[in-house]
DRENDO-1510 file (C-alpha; in Angstrom, 1 decimal, always signed):
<recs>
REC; n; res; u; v; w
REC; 1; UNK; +138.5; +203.7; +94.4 .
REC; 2; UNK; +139.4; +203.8; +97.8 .
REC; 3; UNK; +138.4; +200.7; +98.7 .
REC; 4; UNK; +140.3; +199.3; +96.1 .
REC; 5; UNK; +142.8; +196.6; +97.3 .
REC; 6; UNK; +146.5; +197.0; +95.6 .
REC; 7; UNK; +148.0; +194.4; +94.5 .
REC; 8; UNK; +151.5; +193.7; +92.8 .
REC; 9; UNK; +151.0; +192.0; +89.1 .
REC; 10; UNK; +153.0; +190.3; +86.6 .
REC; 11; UNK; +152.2; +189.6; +83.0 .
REC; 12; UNK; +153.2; +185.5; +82.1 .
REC; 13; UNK; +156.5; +185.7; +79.8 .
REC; 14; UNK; +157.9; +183.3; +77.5 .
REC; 15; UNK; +160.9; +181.6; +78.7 .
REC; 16; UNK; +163.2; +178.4; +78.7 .
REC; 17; UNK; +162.6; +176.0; +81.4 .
REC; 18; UNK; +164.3; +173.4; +82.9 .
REC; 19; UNK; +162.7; +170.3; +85.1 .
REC; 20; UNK; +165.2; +168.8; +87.8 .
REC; 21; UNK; +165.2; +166.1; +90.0 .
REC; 22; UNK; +167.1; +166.7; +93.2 .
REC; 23; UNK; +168.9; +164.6; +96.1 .
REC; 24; UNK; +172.0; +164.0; +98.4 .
REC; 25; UNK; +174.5; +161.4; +97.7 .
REC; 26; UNK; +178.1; +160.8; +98.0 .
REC; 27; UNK; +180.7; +160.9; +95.8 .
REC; 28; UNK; +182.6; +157.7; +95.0 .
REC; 29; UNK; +185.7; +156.4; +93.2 .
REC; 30; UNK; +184.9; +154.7; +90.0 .
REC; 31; UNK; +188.2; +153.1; +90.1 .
REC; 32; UNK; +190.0; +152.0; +93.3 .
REC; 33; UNK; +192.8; +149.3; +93.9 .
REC; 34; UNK; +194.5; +147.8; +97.6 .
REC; 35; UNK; +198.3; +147.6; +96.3 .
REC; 36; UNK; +199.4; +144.0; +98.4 .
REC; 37; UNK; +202.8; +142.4; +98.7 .
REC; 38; UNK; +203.5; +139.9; +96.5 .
REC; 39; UNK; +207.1; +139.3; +96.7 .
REC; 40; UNK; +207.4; +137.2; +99.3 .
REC; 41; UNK; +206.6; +134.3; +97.1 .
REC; 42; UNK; +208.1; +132.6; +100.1 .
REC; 43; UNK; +207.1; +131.0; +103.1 .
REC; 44; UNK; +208.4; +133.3; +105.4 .
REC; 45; UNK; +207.9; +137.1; +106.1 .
REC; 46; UNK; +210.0; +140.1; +104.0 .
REC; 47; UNK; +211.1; +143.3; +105.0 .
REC; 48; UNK; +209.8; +146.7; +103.5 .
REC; 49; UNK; +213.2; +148.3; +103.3 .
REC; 50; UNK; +212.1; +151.9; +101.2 .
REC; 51; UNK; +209.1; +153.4; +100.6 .
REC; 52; UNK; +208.4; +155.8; +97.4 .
REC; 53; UNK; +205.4; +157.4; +98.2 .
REC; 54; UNK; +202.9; +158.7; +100.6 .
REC; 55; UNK; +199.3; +159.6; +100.8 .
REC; 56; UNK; +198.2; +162.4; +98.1 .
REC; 57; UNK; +201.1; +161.7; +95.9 .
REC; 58; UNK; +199.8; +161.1; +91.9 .
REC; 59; UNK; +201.4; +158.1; +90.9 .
REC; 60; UNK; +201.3; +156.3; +87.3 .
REC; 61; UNK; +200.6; +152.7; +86.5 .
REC; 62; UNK; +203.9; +150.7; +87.0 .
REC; 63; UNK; +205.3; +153.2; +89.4 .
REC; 64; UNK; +207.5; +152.0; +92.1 .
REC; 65; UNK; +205.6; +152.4; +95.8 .
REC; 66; UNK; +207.9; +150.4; +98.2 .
REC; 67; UNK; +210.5; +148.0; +97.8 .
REC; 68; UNK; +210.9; +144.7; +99.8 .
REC; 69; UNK; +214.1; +142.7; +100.6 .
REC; 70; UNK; +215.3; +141.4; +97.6 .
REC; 71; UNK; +217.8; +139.5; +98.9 .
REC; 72; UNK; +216.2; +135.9; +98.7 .
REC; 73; UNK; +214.3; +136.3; +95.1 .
REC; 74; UNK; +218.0; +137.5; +93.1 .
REC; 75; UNK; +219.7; +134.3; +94.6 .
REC; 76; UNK; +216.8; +132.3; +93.3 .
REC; 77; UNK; +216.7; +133.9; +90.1 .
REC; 78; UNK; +220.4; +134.1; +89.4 .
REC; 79; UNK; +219.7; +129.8; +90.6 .
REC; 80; UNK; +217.0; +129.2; +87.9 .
REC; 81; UNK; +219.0; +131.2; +85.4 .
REC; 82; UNK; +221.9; +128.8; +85.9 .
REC; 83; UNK; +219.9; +125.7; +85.6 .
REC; 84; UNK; +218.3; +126.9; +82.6 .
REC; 85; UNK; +221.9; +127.6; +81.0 .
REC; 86; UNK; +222.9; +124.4; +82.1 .
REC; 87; UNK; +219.7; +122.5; +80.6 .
REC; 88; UNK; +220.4; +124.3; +77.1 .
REC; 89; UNK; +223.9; +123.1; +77.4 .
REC; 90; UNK; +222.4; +119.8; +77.8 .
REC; 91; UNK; +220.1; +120.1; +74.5 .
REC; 92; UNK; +222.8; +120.9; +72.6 .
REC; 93; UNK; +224.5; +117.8; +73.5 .
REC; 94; UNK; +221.6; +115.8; +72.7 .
REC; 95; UNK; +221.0; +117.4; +69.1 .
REC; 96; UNK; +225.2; +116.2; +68.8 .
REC; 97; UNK; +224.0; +113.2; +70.0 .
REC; 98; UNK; +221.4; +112.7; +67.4 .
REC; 99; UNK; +223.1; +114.0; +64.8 .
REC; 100; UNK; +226.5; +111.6; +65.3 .
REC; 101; UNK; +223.6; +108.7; +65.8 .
REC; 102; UNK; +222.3; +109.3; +62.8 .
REC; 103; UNK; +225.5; +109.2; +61.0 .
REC; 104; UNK; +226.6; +106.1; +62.9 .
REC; 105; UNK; +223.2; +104.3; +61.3 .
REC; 106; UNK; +223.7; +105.8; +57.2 .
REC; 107; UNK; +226.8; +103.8; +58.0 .
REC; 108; UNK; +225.5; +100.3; +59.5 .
REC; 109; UNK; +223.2; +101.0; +56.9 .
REC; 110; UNK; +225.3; +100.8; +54.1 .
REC; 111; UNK; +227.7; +97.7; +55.8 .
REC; 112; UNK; +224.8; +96.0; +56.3 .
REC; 113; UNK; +223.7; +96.6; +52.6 .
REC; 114; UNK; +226.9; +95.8; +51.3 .
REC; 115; UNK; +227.4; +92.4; +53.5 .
REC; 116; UNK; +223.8; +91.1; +51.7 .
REC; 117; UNK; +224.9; +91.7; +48.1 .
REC; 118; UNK; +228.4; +89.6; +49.0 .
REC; 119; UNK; +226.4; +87.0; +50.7 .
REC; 120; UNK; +223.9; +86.7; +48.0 .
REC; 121; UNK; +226.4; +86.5; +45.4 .
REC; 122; UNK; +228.4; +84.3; +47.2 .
REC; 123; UNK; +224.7; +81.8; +47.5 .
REC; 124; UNK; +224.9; +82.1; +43.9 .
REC; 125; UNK; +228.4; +81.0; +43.1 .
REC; 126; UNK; +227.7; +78.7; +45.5 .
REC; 127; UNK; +225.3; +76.6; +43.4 .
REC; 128; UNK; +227.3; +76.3; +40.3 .
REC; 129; UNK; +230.1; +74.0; +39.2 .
REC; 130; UNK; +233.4; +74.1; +37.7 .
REC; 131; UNK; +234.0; +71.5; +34.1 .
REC; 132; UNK; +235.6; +69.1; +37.2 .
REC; 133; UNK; +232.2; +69.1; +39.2 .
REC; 134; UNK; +233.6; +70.8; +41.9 .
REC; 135; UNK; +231.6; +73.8; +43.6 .
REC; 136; UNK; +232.8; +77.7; +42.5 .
REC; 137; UNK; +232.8; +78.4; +46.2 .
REC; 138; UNK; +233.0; +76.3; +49.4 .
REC; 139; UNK; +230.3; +76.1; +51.4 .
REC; 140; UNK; +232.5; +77.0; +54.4 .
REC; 141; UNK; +233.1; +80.7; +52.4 .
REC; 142; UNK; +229.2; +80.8; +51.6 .
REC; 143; UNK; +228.6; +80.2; +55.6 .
REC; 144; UNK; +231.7; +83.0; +56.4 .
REC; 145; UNK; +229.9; +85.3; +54.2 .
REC; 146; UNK; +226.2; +84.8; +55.9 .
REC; 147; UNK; +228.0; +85.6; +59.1 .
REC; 148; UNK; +229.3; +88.6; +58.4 .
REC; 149; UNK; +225.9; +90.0; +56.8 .
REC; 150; UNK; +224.1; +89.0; +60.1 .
REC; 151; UNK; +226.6; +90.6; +61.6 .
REC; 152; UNK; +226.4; +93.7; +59.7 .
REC; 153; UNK; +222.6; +93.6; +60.0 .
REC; 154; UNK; +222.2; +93.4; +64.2 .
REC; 155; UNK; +224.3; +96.5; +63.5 .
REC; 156; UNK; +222.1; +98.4; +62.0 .
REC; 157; UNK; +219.5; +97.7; +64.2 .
REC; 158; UNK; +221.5; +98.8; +67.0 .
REC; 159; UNK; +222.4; +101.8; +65.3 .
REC; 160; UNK; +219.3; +102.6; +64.8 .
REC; 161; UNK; +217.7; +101.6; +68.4 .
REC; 162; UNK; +220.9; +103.7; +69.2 .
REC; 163; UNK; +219.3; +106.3; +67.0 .
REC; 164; UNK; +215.9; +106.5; +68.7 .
REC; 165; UNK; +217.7; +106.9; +72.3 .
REC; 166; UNK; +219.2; +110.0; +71.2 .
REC; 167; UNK; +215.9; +111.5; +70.3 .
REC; 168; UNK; +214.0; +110.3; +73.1 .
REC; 169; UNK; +216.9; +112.4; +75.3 .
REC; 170; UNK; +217.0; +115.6; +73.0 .
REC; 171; UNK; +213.0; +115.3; +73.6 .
REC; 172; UNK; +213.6; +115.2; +77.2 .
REC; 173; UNK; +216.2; +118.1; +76.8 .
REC; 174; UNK; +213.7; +120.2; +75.1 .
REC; 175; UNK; +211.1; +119.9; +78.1 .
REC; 176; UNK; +213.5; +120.5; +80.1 .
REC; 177; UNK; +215.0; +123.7; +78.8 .
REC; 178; UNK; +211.3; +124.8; +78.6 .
REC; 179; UNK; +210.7; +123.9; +82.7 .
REC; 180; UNK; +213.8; +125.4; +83.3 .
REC; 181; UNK; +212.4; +128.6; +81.3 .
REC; 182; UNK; +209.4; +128.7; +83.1 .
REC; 183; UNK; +211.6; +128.5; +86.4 .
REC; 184; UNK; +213.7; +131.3; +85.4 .
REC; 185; UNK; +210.8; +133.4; +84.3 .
REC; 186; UNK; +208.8; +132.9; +87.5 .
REC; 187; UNK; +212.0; +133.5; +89.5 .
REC; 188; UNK; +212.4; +137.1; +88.1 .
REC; 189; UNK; +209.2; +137.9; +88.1 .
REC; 190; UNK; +208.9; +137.2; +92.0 .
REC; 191; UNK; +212.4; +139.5; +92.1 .
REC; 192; UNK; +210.9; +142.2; +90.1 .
REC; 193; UNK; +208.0; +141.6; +93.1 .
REC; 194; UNK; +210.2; +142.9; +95.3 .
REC; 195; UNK; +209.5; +146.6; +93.6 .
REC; 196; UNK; +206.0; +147.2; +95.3 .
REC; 197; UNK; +204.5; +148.6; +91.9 .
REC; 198; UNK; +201.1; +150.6; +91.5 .
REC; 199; UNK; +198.4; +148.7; +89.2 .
REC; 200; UNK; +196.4; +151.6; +88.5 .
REC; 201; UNK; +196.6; +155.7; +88.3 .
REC; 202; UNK; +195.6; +157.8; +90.6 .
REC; 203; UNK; +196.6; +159.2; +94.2 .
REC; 204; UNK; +197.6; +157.7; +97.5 .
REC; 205; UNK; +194.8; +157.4; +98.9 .
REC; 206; UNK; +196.2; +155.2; +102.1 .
REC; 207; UNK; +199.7; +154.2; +103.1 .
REC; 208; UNK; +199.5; +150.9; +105.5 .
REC; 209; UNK; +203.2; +150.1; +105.7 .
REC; 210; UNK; +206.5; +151.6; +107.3 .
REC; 211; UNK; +210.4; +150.6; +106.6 .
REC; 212; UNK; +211.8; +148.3; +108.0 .
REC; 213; UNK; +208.1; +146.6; +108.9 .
REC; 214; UNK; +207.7; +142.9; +108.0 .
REC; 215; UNK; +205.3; +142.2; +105.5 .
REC; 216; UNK; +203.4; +138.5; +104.3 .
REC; 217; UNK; +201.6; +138.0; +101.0 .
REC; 218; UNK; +198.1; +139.4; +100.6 .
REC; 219; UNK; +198.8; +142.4; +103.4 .
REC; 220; UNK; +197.7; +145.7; +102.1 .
REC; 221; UNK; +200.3; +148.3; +101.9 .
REC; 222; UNK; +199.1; +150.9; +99.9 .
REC; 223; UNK; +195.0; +152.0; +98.6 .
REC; 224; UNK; +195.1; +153.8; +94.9 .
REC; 225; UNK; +192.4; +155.9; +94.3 .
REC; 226; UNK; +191.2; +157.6; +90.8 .
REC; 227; UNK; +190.2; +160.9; +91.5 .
REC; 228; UNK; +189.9; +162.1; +88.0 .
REC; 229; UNK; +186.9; +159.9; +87.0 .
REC; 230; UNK; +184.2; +160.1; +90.4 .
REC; 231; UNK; +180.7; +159.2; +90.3 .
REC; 232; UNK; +177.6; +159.6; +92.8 .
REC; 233; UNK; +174.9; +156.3; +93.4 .
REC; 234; UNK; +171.4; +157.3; +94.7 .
REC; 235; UNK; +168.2; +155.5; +94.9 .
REC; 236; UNK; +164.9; +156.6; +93.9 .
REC; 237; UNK; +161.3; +155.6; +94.2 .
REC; 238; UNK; +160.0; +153.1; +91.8 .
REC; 239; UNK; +157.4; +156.1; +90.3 .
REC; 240; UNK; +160.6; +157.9; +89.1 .
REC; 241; UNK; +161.2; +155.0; +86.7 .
REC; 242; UNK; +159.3; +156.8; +83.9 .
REC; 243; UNK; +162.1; +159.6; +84.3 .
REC; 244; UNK; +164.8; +157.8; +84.4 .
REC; 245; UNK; +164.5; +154.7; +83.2 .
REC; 246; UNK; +166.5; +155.1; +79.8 .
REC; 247; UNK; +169.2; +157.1; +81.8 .
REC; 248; UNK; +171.8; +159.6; +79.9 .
REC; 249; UNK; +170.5; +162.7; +81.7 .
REC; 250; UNK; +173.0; +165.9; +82.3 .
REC; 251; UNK; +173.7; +165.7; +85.7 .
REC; 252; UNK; +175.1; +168.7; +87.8 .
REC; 253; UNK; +176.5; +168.2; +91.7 .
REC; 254; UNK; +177.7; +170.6; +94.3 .
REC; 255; UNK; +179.0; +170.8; +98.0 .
REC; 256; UNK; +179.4; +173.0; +100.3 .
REC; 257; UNK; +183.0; +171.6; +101.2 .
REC; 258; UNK; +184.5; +173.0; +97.9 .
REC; 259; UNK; +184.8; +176.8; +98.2 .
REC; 260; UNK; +182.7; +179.3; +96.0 .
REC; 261; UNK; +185.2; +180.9; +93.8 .
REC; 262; UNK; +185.2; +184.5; +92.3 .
REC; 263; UNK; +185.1; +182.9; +88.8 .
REC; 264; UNK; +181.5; +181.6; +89.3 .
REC; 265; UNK; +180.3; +185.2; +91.1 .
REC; 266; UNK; +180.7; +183.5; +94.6 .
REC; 267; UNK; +178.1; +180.9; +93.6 .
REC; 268; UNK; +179.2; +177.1; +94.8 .
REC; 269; UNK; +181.3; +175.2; +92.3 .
REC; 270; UNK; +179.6; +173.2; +89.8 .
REC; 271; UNK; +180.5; +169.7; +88.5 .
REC; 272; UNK; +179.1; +168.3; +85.6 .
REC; 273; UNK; +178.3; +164.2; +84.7 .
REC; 274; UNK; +175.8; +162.1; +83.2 .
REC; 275; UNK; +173.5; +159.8; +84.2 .
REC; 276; UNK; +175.4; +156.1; +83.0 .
REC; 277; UNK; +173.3; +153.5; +84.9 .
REC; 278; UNK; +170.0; +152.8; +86.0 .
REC; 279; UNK; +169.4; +149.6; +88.0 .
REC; 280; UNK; +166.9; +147.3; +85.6 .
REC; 281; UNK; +165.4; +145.7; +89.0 .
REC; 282; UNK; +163.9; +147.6; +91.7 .
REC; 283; UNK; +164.0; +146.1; +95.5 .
REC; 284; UNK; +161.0; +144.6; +96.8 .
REC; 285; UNK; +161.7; +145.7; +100.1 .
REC; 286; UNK; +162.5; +149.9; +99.6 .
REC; 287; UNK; +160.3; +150.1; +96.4 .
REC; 288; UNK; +163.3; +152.1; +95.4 .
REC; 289; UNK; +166.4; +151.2; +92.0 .
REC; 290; UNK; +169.4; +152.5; +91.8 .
REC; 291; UNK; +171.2; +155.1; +89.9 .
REC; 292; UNK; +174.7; +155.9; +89.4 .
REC; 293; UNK; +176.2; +159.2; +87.8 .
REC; 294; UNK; +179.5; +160.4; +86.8 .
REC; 295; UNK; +180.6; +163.2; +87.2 .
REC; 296; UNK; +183.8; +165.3; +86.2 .
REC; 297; UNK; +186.4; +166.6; +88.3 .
REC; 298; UNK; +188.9; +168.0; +86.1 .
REC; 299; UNK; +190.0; +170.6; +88.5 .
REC; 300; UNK; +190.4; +168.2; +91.1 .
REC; 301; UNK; +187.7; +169.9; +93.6 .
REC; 302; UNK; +186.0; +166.7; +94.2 .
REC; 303; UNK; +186.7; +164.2; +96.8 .
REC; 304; UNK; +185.8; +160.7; +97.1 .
REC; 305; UNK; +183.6; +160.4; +99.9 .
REC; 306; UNK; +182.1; +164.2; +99.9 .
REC; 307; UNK; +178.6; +164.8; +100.1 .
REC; 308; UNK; +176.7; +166.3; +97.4 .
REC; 309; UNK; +173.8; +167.8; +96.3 .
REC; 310; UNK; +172.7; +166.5; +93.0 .
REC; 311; UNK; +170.3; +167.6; +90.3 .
REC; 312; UNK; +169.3; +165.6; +87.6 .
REC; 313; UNK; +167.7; +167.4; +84.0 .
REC; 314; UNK; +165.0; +165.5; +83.2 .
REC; 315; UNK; +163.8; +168.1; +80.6 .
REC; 316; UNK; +164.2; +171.1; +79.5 .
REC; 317; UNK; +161.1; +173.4; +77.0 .
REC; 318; UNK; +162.6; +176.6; +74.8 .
REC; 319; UNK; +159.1; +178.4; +75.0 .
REC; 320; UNK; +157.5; +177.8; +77.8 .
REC; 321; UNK; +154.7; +180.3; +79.1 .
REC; 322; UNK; +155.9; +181.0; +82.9 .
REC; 323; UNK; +154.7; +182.7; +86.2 .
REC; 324; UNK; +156.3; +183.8; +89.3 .
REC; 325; UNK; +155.8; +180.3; +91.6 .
REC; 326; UNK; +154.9; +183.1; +94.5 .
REC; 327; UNK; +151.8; +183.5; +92.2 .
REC; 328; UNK; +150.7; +180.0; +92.9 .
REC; 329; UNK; +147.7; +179.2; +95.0 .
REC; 330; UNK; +146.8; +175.5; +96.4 .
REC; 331; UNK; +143.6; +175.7; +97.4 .
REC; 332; UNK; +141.2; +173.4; +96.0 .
REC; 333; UNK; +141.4; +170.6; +94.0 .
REC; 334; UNK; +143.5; +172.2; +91.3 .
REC; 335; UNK; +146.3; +174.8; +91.5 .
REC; 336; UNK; +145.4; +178.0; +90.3 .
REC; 337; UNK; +146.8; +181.9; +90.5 .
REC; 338; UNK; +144.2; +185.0; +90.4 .
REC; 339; UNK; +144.4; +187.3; +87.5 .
REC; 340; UNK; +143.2; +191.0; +87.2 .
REC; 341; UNK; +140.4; +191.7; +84.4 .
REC; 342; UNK; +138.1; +195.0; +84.2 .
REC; 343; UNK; +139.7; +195.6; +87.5 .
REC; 344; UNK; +138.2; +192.5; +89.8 .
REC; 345; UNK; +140.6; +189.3; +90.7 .
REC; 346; UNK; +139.4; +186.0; +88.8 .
REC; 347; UNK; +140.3; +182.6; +90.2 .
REC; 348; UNK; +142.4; +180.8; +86.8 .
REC; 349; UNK; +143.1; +177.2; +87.2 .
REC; 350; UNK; +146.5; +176.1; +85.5 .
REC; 351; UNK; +147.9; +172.7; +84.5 .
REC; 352; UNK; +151.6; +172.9; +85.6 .
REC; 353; UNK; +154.3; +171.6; +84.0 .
REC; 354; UNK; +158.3; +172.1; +84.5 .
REC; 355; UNK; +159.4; +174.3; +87.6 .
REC; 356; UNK; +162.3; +176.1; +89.4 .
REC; 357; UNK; +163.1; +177.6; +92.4 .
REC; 358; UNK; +160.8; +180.7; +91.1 .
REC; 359; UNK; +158.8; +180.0; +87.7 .
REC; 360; UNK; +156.2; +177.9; +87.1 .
REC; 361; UNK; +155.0; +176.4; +83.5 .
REC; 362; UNK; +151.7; +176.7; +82.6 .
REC; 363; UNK; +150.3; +174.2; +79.7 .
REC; 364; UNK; +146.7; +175.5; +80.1 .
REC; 365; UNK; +147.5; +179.2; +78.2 .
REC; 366; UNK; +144.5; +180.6; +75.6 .
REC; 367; UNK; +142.2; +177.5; +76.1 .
REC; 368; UNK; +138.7; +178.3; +77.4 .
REC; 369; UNK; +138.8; +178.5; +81.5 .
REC; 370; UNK; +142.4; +179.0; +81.1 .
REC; 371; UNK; +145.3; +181.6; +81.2 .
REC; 372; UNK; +145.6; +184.2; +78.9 .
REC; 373; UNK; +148.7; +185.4; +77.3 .
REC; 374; UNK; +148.4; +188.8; +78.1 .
REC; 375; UNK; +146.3; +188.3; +82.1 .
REC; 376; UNK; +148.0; +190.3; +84.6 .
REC; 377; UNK; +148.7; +187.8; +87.3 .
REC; 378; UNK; +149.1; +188.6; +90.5 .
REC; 379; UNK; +152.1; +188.0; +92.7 .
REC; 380; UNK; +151.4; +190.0; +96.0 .
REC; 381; UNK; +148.7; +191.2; +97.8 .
REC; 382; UNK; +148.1; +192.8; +101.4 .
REC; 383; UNK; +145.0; +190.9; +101.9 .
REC; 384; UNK; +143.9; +187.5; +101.7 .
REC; 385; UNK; +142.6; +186.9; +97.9 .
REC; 386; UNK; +139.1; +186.0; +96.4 .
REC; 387; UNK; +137.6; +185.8; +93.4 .
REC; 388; UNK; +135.7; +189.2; +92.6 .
REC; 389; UNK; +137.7; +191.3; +94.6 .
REC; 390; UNK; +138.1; +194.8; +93.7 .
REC; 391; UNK; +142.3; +195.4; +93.0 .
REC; 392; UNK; +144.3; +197.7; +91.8 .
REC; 393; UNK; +147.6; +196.8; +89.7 .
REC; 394; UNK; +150.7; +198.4; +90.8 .
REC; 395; UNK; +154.5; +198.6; +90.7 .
REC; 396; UNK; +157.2; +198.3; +87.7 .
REC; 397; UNK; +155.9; +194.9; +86.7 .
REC; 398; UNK; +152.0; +195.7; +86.5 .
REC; 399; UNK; +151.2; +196.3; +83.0 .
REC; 400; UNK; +154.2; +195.0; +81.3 .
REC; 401; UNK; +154.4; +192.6; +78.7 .
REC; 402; UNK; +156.3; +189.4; +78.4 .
</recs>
């Protein structure tokens, strides 16, 4: 036995196994916003003349960041407000006007009504004759009485042209009362401008502004970054299509700029995501698509702009038969691990499946030329291994079962 060669073993145990895909990105906002002055709806330049907050403060949606002189947006809101009170004082003296038109025409109406049934009686009188011969009524009354219904008549129709006036300048009041409103409303809404407000949540991530600095429309006072909801974009080779190409996968990311913490046994902090996008094209010129990952940050560890190292689960088996990855050898054209039976080392070829940092999957267990469930594999030797060599199992591990 001396010339026996000792060798450390391990039986192959059943286990969960993950598969992961690794790689470096950097984390990015998913939601970012330049705040930019916009109450200097005016041709020249405003004054900043108070700021609210300053980089790394939390702010809320509508929250007031700076204000700029107000001065020249009140005067032309109170301005517009007092047009638009003067043009409603105008509609309601066109709707008087219409109404006092339209009683002015029931009237002409009614005169000119009135003046046709004396006329026409007086036509009729007109035509008969008294027992002497002589006419009922002179034709100088019958002409009198035509008169006076013409009269009455091109009175009517000037009440009513009159009439249609009045509505053609309440129609003009209305539109006007609505310009006015549409004045007034822009007018206060370029002096609320003056309050620099925030459009969405999140921290100062820039200030770019001081008091008492003049500001135009469209400069950039203030960046707004989400930090809550983060995500990481990486590209891939085209061959990695087939495992990500429906997307969805639990992602986990960590850096070595957030500090291990007692909690997780002085192991790096780890943030969890998702996969949420995978490009549908893949560029020509790299060969490489893109994929884009979210990832929580509830604790507020992550930073926009920090690099991370990311591992993507692109499967995971509950009973998996697994070996020490130490155990593998690469020689050949297959990779295989040496296995003690009836005391000589035999050369096992293994199809591999998922792996970590120190097991490997093998698919080829209890098939013929394969692994066996109960092989003592072995995991270190002094001596440079070959198939028929004479071993000796030893240590803790040689003999166990998995």
């Amino acid at each position: 036995m001396a010339d026996r060669v000792r060798v450390r073993t391990e039986k192959p145990k059943r286990d969960s196994i993950a598969s992961f895909l690794e790689t470096t990105s950097h984390v990015e906002a998913i939601s970012e916003a330049d705040v930019f002055a916009r109450a200097s709806g005016f041709d020249r330049t405003a004054v900043v003349t108070d700021i609210r907050a300053e980089e790394g403060d939390r702010v809320k949606v509508g929250q007031v960041l700076a204000v700029v002189d107000p001065t020249e947006p009140r005067i032309a809101a109170e301005q517009a407000r007092l047009l638009h009170q003067e043009a409603l004082k105008t509609l309601e003296d066109a709707k008087l006007a219409v109404d006092e038109a339209d009683q002015k025409v029931e009237l002409a109406t009614k005169d000119a009504e009135q003046a046709k049934r004396d006329y026409e009686r007086d036509r009729s009188l007109g035509e008969s004759k008294d027992s002497g011969g002589l006419r009922v009524v002179a034709p100088r009354v019958l002409e009198a009485s035509k008169l006076l219904w013409d009269r009455a008549d091109n009175a009517s129709r000037m009440a009513s042209f009159t009439k249609r006036r009045a509505e053609l300048a309440l129609i003009a009041a209305q539109n006007d009362v609505e310009k006015s409103k549409l004045e007034w409303d822009l007018a206060k809404r370029r002096f609320d401008d003056a309050e620099v407000k925030a459009p969405i949540a999140g921290v100062i991530s820039l200030r770019d502004v001081k008091v008492g600095e003049t500001t135009t429309s469209g400069k950039r006072l203030f960046r707004i970054t989400d930090v809550d909801h983060l995500q990481t974009s990486f590209y891939r080779p085209q061959r990695d299509l087939r495992l990500l190409g429906v997307g969805g996968q639990e992602v986990t990311a960590t850096s070595e700029a957030v500090a291990e913490t007692a909690s997780n046994g002085g192991e790096p902090h780890v943030f969890r995501g998702k996969v949420e996008r995978v490009a549908p094209v893949v560029d020509p010129a790299s060969g490489a698509f893109k994929v884009t990952a979210s990832l929580a940050n509830q604790e507020g560890l992550l930073r926009p702009g920090l690099l991370v190292r990311v591992r993507v689960l692109l499967g995971r088996r509950a009973d998996a038969c697994l070996v020490p990855k130490r155990a593998r050898v690469l020689e050949g054209e297959k990779p295989s691990v040496f296995v003690v039976r009836e005391g000589r080392t035999v050369r096992v070829p293994i199809e591999e499946g998922f792996a970590d940092s120190e097991r490997i999957e093998v698919r080829n267990v209890g098939v013929d030329g394969g692994l066996r469930a109960d092989d003592d594999v072995v995991v270190v030797a002094n001596v440079d291994l070959r198939e028929g060599l004479a071993v000796t199992p030893e240590g803790a591990a040689a003999g166990a079962g998995g």
